[in-house]
C-alpha positions as CSV (number, residue, x, y, z in Angstrom):
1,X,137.4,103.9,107.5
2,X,134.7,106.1,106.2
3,X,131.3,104.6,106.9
4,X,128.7,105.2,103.5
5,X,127.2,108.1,103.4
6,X,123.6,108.9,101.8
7,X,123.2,112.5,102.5
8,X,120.8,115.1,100.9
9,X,122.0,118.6,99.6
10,X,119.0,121.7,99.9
11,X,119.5,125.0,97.6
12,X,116.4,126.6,99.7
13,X,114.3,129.1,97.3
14,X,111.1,130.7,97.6
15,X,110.8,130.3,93.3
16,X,112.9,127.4,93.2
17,X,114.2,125.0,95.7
18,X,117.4,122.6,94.6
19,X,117.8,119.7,96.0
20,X,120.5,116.8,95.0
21,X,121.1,113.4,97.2
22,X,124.8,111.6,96.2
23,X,125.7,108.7,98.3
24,X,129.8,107.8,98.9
25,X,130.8,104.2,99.1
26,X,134.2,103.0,99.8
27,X,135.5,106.5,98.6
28,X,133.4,106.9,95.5
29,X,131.0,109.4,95.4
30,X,128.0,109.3,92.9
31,X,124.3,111.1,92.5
32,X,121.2,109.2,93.5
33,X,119.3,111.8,92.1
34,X,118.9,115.5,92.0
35,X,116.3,118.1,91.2
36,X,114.3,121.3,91.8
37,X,111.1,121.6,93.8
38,X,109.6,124.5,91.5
39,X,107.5,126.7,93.9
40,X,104.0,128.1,92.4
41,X,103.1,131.5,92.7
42,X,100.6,132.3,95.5
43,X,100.9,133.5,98.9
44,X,103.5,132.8,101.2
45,X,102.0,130.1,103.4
46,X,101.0,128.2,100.3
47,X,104.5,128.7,99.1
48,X,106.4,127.5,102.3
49,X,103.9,124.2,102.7
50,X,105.2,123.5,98.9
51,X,108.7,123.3,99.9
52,X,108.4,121.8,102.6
53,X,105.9,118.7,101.2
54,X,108.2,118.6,98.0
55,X,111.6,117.7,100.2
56,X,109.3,115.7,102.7
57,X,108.7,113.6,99.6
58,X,112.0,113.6,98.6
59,X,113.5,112.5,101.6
60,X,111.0,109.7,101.5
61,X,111.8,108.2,97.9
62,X,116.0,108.7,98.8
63,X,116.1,107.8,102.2
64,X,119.0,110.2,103.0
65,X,121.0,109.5,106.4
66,X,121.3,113.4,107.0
67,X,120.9,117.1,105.0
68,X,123.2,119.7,104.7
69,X,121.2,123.3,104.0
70,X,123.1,126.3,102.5
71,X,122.7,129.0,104.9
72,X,121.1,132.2,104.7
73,X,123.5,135.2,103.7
74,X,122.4,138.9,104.1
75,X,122.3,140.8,101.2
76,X,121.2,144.2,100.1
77,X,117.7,143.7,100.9
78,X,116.7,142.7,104.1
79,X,112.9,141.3,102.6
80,X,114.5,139.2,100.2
81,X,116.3,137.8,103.1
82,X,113.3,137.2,105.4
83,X,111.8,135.7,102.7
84,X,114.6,133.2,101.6
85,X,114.9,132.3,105.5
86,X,111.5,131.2,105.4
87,X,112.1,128.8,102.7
88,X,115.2,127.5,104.6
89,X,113.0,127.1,107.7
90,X,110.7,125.2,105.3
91,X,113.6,122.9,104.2
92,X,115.2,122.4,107.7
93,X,111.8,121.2,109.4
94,X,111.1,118.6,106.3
95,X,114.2,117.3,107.3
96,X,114.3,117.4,110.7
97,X,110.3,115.7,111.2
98,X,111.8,112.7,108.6
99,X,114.3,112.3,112.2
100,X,117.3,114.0,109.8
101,X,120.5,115.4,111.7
102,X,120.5,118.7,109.4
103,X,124.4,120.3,109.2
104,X,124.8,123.9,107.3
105,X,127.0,125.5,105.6
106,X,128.2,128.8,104.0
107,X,127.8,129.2,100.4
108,X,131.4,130.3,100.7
109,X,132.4,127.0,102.3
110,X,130.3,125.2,99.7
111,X,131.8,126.7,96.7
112,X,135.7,126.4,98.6
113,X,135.4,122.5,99.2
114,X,133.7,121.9,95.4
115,X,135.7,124.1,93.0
116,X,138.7,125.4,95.3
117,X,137.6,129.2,94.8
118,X,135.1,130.8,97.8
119,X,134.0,133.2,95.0
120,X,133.6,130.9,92.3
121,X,130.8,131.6,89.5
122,X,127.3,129.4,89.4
123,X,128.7,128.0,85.8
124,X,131.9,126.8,87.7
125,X,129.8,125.2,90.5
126,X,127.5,123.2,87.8
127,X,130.3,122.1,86.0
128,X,132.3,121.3,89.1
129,X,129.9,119.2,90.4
130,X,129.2,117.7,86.7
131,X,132.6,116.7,87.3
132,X,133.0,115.3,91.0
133,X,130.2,113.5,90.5
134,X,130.9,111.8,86.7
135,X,127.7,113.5,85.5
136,X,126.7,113.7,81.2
137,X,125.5,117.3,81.4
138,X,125.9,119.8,84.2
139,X,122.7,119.4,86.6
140,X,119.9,122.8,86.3
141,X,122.4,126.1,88.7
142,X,119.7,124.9,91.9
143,X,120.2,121.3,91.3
144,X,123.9,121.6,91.3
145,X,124.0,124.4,94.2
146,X,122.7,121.3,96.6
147,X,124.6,118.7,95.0
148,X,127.9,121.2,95.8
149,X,126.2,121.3,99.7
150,X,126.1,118.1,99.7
151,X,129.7,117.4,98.5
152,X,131.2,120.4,101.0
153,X,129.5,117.9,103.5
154,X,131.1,114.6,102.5
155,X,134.3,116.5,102.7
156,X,133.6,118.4,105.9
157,X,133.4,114.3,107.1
158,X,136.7,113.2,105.3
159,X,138.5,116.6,107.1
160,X,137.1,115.2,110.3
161,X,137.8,111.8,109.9
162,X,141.7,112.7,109.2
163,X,142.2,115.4,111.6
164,X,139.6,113.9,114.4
165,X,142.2,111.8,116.0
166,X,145.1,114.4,115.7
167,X,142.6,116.9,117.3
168,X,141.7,114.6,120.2
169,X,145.2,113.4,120.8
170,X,146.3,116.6,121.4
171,X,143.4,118.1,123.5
172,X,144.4,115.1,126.2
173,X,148.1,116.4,125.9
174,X,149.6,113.0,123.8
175,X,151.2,114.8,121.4
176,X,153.9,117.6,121.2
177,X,154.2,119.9,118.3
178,X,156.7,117.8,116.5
179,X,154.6,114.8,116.3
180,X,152.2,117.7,114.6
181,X,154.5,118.4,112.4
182,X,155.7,114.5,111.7
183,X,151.9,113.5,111.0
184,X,151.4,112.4,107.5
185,X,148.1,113.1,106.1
186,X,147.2,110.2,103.4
């Protein structure tokens, strides 16, 4: 049996950071909340600090039991990388100084475990989530981004939770491959 779960989604931006907190109970997922930390304009330093005071006072009002951050891809343009790393570095130390266990994910893997697609649109991730999650409107594209991370990592769990005994059954040799293939996943 799956154990609740509070956990905190980050969409880290250096404009705008999303961030969206859903809790699961007894298999029902909902949103506590969701939002986006809107970063000023200024320089850099003042910029990081804002990120990283906005989720510190998220995490304070929510009381999430973990985060799950988006990580970094590499596009075309290695600055606007560096840049949006910072912002993730931001995001992981708020969480990590509130005593969060911080688990990442692809935005591939985000957008596979919320709408089935690795390649899927930002439209189909807002209304996706607007979805899972028994929303009235689809949440602002950042919101909904984190709210997606935070679903790929409820289900990253429920994966676990099925396949974690199969997995350590067979790394101590207890089952064959037809006991593999007459496990029923349910």
């Amino acid at each position: 049996m799956l154990r609740p779960a509070r956990i905190l989604g980050i969409d880290p931006g250096l404009n705008r950071t999303g961030w969206g907190v859903i809790e699961s109970v007894a298999g029902r997922v909902v949103c506590i909340d969701a939002g986006v930390i809107r970063v000023p304009a200024g320089a850099l330093p003042e910029r990081i600090a804002a990120i990283f005071d906005g989720l510190k006072d998220v995490i304070a009002a929510a009381q999430p039991g973990r985060a799950s951050v988006e990580k970094v891809f590499v596009n075309v343009n290695p600055q606007a990388t560096l840049l949006l790393g910072q912002a993730r570095g931001a995001a992981i130390c708020a969480a990590v100084t509130a005593g969060l266990a911080v688990r990442e994910h692809t935005a591939l893997q985000v957008k596979q475990a919320v709408v089935g697609y690795g390649k899927a649109g930002k439209e189909q991730v807002q209304l996706m989530v607007q979805r899972l999650l028994g929303l009235a409107a689809p949440p602002p594209t950042d919101a909904a981004d984190a709210l997606a991370c935070a679903l790929c990592d409820l289900h990253a769990d429920r994966m676990l939770a099925i396949a974690g005994p199969l997995l350590s059954a067979t790394s101590r040799g207890r089952r064959s491959r037809s006991a593999w293939r007459s496990a029923r996943i349910g």
